[in-house]
C-alpha positions as CSV (number, residue, x, y, z in Angstrom):
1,X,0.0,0.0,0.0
2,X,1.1,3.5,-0.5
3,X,2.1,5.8,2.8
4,X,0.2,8.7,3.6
5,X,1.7,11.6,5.8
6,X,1.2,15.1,7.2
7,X,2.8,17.9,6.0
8,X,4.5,18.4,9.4
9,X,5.8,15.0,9.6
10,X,8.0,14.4,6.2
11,X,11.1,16.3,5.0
12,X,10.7,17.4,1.9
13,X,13.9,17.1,0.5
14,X,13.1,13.4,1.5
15,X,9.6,12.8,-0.8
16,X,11.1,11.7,-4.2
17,X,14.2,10.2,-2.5
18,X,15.1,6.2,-2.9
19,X,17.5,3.4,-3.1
20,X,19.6,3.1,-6.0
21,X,20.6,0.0,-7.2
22,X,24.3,-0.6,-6.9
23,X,25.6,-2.4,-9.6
24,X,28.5,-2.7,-12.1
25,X,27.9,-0.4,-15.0
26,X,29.8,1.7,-14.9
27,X,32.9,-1.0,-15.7
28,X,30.8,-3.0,-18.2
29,X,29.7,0.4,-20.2
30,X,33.8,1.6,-20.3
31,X,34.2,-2.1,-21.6
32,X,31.9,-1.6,-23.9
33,X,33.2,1.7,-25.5
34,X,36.8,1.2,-25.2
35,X,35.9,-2.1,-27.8
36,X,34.0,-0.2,-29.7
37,X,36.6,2.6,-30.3
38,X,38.9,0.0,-31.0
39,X,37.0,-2.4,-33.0
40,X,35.0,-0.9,-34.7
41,X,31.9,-2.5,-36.9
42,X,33.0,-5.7,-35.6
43,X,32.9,-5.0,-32.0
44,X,29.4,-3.7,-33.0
45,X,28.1,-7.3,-34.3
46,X,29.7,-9.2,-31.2
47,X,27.7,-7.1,-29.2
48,X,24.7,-7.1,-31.2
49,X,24.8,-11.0,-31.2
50,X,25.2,-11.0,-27.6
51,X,22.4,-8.5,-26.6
52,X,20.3,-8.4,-29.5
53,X,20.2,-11.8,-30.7
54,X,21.6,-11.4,-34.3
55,X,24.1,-9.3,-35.8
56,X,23.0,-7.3,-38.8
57,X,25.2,-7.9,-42.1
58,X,24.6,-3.4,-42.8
59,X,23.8,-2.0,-40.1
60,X,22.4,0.9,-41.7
61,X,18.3,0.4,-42.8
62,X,17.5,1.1,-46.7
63,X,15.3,3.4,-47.6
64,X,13.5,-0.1,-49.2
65,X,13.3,-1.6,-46.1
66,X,12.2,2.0,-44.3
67,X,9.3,2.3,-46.9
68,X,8.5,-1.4,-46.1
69,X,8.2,-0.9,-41.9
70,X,6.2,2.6,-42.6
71,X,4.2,0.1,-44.9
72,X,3.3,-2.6,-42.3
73,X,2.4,0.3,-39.4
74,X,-1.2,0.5,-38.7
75,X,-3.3,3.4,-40.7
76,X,-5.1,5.0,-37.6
77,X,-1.6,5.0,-35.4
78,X,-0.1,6.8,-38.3
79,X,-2.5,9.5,-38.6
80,X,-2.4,9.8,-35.3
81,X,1.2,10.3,-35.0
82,X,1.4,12.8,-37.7
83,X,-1.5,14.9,-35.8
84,X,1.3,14.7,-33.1
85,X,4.0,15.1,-34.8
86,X,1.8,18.9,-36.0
87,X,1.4,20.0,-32.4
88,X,5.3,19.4,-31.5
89,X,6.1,21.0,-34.6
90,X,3.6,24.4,-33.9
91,X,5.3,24.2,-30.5
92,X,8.9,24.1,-30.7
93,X,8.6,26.5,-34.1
94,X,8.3,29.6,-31.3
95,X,11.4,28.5,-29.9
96,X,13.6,29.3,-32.6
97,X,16.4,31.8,-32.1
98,X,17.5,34.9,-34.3
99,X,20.6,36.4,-34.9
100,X,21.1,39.7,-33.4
101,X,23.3,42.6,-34.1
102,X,24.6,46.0,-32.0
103,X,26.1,48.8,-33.9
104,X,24.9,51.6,-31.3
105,X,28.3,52.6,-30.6
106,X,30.1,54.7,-33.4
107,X,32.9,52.3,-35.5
108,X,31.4,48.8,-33.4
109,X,29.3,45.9,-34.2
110,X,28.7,43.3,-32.2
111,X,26.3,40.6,-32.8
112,X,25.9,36.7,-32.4
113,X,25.0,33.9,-34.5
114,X,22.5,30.9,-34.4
115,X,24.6,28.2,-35.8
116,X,22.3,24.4,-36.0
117,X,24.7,21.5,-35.3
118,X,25.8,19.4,-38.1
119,X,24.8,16.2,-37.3
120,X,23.0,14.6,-34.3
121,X,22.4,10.9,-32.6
122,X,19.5,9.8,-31.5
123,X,19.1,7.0,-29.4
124,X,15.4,5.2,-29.2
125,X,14.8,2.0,-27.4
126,X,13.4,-0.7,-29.9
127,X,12.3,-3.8,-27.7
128,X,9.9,-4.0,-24.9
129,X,9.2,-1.1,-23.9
130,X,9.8,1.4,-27.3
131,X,8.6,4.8,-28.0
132,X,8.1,6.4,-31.0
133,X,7.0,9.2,-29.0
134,X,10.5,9.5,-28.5
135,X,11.3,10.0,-32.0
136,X,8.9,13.0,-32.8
137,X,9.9,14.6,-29.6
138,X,13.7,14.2,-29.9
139,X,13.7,14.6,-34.2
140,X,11.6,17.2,-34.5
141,X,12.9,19.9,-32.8
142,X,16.4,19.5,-34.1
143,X,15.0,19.2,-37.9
144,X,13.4,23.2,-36.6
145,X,16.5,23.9,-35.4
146,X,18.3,23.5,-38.5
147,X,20.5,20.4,-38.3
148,X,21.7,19.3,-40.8
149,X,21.7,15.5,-40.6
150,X,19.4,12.9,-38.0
151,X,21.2,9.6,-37.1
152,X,18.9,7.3,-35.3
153,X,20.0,4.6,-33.6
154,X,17.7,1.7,-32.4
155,X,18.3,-2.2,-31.6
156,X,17.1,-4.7,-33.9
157,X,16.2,-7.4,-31.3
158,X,16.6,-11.2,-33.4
159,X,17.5,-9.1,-36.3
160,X,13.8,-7.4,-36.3
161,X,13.0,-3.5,-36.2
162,X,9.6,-2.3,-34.6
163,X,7.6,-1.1,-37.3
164,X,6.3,1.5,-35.6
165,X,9.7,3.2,-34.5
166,X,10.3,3.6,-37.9
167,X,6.7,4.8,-38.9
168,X,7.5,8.2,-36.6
169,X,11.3,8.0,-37.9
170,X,9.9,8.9,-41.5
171,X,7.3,11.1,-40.3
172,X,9.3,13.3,-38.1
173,X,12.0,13.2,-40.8
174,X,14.9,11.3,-39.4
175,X,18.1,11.4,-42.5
176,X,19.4,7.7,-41.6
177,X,18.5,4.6,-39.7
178,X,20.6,2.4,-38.0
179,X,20.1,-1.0,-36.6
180,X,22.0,-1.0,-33.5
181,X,21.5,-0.5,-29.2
182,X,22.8,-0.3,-26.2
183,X,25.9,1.0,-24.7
184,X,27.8,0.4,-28.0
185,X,25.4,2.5,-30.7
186,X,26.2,5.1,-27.8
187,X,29.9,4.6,-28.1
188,X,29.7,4.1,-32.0
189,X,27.5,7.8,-32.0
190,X,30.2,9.6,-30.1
191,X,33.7,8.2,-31.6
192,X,32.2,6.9,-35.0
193,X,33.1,3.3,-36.9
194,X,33.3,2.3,-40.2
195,X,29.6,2.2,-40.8
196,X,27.9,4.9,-38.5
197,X,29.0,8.7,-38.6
198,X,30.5,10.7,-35.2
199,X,28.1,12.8,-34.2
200,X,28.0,16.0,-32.1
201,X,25.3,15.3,-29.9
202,X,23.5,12.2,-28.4
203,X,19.7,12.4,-27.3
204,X,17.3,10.0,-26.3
205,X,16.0,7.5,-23.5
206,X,17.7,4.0,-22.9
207,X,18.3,2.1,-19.9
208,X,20.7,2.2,-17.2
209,X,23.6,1.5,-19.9
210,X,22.8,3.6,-22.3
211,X,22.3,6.1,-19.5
212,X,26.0,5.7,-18.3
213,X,27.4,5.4,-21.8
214,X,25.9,9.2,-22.5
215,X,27.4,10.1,-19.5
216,X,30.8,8.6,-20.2
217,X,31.3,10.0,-23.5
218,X,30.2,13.6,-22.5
219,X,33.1,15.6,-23.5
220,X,33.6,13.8,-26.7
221,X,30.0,14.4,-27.6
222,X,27.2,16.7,-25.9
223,X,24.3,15.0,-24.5
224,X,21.0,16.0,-23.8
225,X,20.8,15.2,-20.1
226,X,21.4,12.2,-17.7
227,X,17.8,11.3,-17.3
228,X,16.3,9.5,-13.7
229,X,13.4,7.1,-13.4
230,X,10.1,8.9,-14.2
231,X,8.4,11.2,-11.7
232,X,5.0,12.8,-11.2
233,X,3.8,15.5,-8.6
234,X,0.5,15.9,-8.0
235,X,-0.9,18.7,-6.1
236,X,-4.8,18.8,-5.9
237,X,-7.8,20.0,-4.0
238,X,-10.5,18.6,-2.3
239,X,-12.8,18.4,-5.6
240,X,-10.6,16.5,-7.7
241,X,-11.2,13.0,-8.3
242,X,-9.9,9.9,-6.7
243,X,-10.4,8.0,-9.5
244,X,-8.7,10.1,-11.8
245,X,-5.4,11.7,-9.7
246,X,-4.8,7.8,-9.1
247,X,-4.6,6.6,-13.1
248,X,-2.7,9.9,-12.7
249,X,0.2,8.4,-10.3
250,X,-0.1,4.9,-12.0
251,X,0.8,6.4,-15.7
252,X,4.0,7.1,-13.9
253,X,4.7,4.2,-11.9
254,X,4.0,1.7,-14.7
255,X,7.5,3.0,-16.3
256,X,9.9,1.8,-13.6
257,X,10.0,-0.2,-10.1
258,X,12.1,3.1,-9.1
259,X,10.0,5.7,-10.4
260,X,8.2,8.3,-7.9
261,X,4.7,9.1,-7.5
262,X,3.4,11.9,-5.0
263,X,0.4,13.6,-4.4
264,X,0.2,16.6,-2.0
265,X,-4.0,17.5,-1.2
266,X,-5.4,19.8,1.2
267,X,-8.6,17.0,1.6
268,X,-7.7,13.9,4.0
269,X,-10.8,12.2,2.3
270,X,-9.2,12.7,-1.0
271,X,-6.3,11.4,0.6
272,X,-8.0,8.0,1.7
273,X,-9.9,7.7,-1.4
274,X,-6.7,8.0,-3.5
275,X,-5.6,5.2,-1.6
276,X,-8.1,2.7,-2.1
277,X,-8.0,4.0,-5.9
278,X,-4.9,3.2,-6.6
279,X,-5.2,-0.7,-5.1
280,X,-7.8,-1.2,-7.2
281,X,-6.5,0.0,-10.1
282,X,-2.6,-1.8,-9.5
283,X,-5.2,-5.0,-9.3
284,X,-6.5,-4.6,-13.0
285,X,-2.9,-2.9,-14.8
286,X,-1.2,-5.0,-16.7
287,X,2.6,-3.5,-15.4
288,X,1.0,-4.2,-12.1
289,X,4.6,-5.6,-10.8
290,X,6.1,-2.5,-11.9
291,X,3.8,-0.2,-11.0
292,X,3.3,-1.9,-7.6
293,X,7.2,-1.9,-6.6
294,X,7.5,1.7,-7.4
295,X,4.5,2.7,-5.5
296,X,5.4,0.6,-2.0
297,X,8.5,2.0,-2.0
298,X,8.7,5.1,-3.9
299,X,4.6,6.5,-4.0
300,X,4.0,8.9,-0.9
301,X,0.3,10.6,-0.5
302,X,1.0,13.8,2.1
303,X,-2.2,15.8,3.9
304,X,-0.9,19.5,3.7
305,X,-3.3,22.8,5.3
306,X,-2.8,23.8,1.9
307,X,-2.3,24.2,-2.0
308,X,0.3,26.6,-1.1
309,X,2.0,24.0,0.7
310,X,1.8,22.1,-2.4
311,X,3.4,24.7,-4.0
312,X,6.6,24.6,-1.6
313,X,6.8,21.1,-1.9
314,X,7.2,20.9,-5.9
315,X,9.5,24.2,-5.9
316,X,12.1,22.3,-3.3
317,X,12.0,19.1,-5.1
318,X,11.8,20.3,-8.7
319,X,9.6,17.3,-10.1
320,X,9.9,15.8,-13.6
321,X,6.0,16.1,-14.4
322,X,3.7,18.5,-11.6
323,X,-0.2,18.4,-12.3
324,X,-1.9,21.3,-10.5
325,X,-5.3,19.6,-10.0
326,X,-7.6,22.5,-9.4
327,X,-10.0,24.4,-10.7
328,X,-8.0,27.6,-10.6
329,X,-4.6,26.4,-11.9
330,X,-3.6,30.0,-13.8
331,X,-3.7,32.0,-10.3
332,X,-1.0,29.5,-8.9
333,X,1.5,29.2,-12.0
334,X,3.5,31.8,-11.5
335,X,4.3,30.8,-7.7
336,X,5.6,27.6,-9.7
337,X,9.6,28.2,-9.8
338,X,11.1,24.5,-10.6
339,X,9.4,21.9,-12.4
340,X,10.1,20.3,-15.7
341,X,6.5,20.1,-17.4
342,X,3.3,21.5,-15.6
343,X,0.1,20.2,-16.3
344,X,-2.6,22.6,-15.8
345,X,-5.9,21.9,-14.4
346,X,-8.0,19.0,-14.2
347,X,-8.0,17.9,-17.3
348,X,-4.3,17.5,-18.1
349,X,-3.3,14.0,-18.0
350,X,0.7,13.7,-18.0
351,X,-0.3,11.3,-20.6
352,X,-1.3,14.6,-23.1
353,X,1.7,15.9,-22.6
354,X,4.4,12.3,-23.6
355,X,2.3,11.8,-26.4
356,X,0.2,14.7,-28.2
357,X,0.0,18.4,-27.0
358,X,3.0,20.0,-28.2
359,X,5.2,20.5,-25.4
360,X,8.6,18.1,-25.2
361,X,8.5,15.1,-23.2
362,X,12.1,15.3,-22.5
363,X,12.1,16.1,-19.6
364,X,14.9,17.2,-16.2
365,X,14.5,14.6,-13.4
366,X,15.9,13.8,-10.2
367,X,15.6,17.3,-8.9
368,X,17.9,18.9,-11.9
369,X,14.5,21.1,-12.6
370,X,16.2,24.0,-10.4
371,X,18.6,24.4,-13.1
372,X,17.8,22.5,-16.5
373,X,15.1,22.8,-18.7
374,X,12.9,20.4,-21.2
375,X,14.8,19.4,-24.7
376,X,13.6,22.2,-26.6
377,X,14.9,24.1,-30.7
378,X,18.3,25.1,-27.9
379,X,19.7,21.9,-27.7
380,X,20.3,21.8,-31.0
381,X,22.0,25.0,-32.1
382,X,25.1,26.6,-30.5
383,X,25.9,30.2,-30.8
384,X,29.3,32.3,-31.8
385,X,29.6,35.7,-31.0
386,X,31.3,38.4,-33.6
387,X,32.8,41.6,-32.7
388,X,34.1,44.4,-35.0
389,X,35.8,47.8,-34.0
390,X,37.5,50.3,-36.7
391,X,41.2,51.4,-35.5
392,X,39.3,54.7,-34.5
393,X,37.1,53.0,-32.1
394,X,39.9,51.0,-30.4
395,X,41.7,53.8,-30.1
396,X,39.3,55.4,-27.5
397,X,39.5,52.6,-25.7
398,X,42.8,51.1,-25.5
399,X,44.2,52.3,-22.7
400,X,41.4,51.2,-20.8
401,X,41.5,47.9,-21.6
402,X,45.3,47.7,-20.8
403,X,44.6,48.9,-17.1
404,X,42.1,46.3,-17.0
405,X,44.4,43.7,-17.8
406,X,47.4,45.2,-15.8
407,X,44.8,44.8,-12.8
408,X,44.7,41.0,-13.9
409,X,48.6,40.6,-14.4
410,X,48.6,40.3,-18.1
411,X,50.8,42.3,-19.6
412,X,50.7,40.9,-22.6
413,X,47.0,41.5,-22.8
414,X,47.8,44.8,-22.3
415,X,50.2,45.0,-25.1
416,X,48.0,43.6,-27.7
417,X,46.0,46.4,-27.7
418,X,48.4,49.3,-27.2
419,X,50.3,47.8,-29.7
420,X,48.1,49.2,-32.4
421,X,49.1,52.5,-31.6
422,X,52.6,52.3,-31.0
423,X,51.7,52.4,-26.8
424,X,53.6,49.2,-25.7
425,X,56.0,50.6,-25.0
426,X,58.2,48.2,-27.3
C-alpha cells in the first residue's frame, strides 16, 4: 500500500528520495566503449549478437526496407502520430532563435550567430518497452532547429525492427537509420566506426547502460541530459477525483520499479480515497509488478493545510511532471519556480503531454529542474559571438583595456592592444 503523511511529519527534500541500485555499469559500459573505439563495426556485431540476438550484415536500414516498416504500421496510429507530430512542430517553431546585431556605438558591431549542429544521434529503445514518441519529440525539434543531418540509432532485437519506430522515424524526418542499441550504438555515435558517422550530440532515453554510456562519452559528444526514473507531482484539491489523480500516479509508476509518484492535497478524504484508488487500479494494470514496486517504495500521498504547501513542496524538489489539480490552476503558476513540465488543471493528464499536445517530453529529473530545462529548438544549435571595431574606435578605448588587464597581471594582454598605436611601449 502507499504511505500517507502530514505535512509536518515528512522532509521534503526526502519525498522523491530512494535506493539506488548498486551495480556494475559503470565498468561494463567503459568495456563496452573502449571495444567499440577500437573495434569498430566488428565490435558492433559481437555485441549485437550477444544483446540483440543477431548481428545485422549493414547496419544501416535502406530506404527499401524504411518504406516497407512505414508500410506494415497500422493506418489509424499513423495519422495519429502525424496529428502529433503537427502540435510538437507548432510548438517548438516559437522557440527558434535569431541572430542579433549592435552597432549603437560609433565604429562597433557586435552581434551573435545561431549556428544548427551538423549532425545529431538519436538513441530510441526498440524492444519492450519502445517509444516512438520518442522520435517526434527528440527529431523534431532538431529538424526546426536546423541540423543538418538525423542519425537514429535503435536495436534490432533477433534481427527485427519495430515497425512503428520507424513509422515516426519517417514522419518526423529522421536522414538515416541504424540497426543498432545499447551502450555500444552510444559509443559508436560519439567516436564513430566504419559504418555509423560521429556525431556532435546524443539524445534520447535508454536504460541504465545507455544512460552511463551518455554520461561517459560527454566531452567527446554533448548529450541532452542524464535522465532519472520517471516522476510525477501531484498537487490537488479537495474536488478533484480519486479515481482520476490515481490513473494519474499509475501512468508514472508503470515505467519503472524506481520511479516516484506523489500527491500533496489539502482533503484527508481525497487522501484516503486515492488510496483505495490506486489498489484497485494496480489490481487490474497489466505492469501491475512494476507499478506496484514503485508505488510501496517510492509513492507517498502527504495531507498538507494547503495548495500553497503544495506549492513549496514541488518548488524544493523540482519534479519531472507537476499536475496542478484544481480548478483555478492559472492563479498559482507563476508561484511555480522548478518543475520540468506542468500540467494545468484538471483535465491534463501527463499522458497529453508524452504523447500529443505539443510541449517536449524530455524532460529534467531527479531534482535537476532547479537548473535544466525540457529538450527544446536550444539543444540543438550553438551560438558564436562576432565583434568588430575600426582602429578609430579601439583607439578610444585602448588604454582602458590595458589597465584592466594590468589589474589581472597580463601584460601581454595589455600590449596587444596598445600595440596598435605604437603604446607598448616596445
Amino acid at each position: 500500500m502507499i504511505r500517507t503523511y502530514a505535512y509536518k511529519d515528512i522532509k521534503i527534500g526526502e519525498i522523491f528520495a530512494r535506493e539506488e541500485e548498486k551495480t556494475n555499469v559503470a565498468d561494463v559500459v567503459s568495456e563496452i566503449i573502449a571495444e567499440v573505439r577500437k573495434g569498430g563495426d566488428a565490435a558492433l556485431k559481437r555485441y549485437a549478437e550477444q544483446f540483440d540476438g543477431a548481428a545485422p550484415a549493414v547496419f544501416e536500414v535502406s530506404e527499401e526496407e524504411r518504406a516497407a516498416a512505414y508500410a506494415q504500421a497500422d493506418a489509424a496510429f499513423l495519422e495519429i502520430l502525424k496529428e502529433a507530430a503537427a502540435h510538437i512542430r507548432a510548438f517548438h517553431e516559437k522557440q527558434k532563435r535569431t541572430d542579433f546585431v549592435l552597432t549603437e556605438r560609433e565604429g562597433v558591431v557586435l552581434g551573435q550567430k545561431i549556428i544548427p549542429l551538423d549532425r545529431v544521434g538519436l538513441y530510441v529503445p526498440g524492444g519492450t518497452a519502445s517509444y516512438p514518441s520518442t522520435v517526434l519529440m527528440d527529431c523534431i525539434p532538431a529538424k526546426i532547429a536546423g541540423v543538418k543531418e538525423v542519425c537514429m540509432v535503435t536495436p534490432a532485437k533477433d534481427g527485427k525492427l519495430n515497425p512503428d519506430i520507424i513509422a515516426a522515424a519517417e514522419i518526423a524526418g529522421v536522414d538515416r537509420i541504424f540497426r543498432i542499441g545499447g551502450a555500444q550504438a552510444v559509443a559508436a555515435l560519439a567516436y564513430g566506426t566504419e559504418s555509423i558517422p560521429r556525431v556532435d550530440k546524443i539524445v534520447g532515453p535508454g536504460n541504465a547502460f545507455v544512460a552511463e554510456a551518455k554520461k561517459q562519452v560527454f566531452g567527446m559528444v554533448n548529450i541532452d541530459m542524464i535522465a532519472g526514473p520517471s516522476e510525477i507531482l501531484v498537487i490537488a484539491d479537495g474536488t478533484c477525483s480519486a479515481k482520476t489523480v490515481a490513473a494519474d500516479m499509475l501512468s508514472q509508476a508503470e515505467h519503472d520499479k524506481l520511479a516516484s509518484t506523489g500527491i500533496v492535497t489539502d482533503s484527508r478524504k481525497l487522501a484516503d480515497e486515492v488510496a483505495e484508488q490506486i489498489e484497485a487500479q494496480l489490481r487490474i494494470l497489466p505492469r501491475e509488478e512494476i507499478a506496484r514496486a514503485s508505488i510501496e517504495n517510492n509513492g507517498k500521498i502527504i495531507v498538507a493545510d494547503n495548495i500553497e504547501q503544495g506549492i513549496e513542496i514541488a518548488n524544493t524538489i523540482a519534479p519531472e511532471h507537476l499536475e496542478l489539480c484544481v480548478d483555478n490552476p492559472f492563479d498559482y503558476l507563476d508561484r511555480i519556480k522548478n518543475a520540468g513540465s506542468i500540467f494545468l488543471g484538471k483535465n491534463c493528464p501527463e499522458a497529453l503531454g508524452d504523447y500529443y499536445a505539443g510541449p517536449n517530453h524530455t524532460l529534467p529529473t531527479s531534482g535537476t529542474a532547479r537548473f535544466s530545462s525540457p529538450l527544446s529548438v536550444d539543444d540543438f544549435v550553438k551560438k558564436s559571438a562576432f565583434t568588430y571595431y575600426t582602429k578609430e574606435a579601439l583607439g578610444a578605448v585602448c588604454e582602458d583595456i590595458a589597465y584592466f588587464a594590468e589589474k589581472e597581471g597580463l601584460s601581454a594582454h595589455a600590449r596587444s592592444a596598445l600595440v596598435r598605436f605604437d603604446k607598448a611601449g616596445f
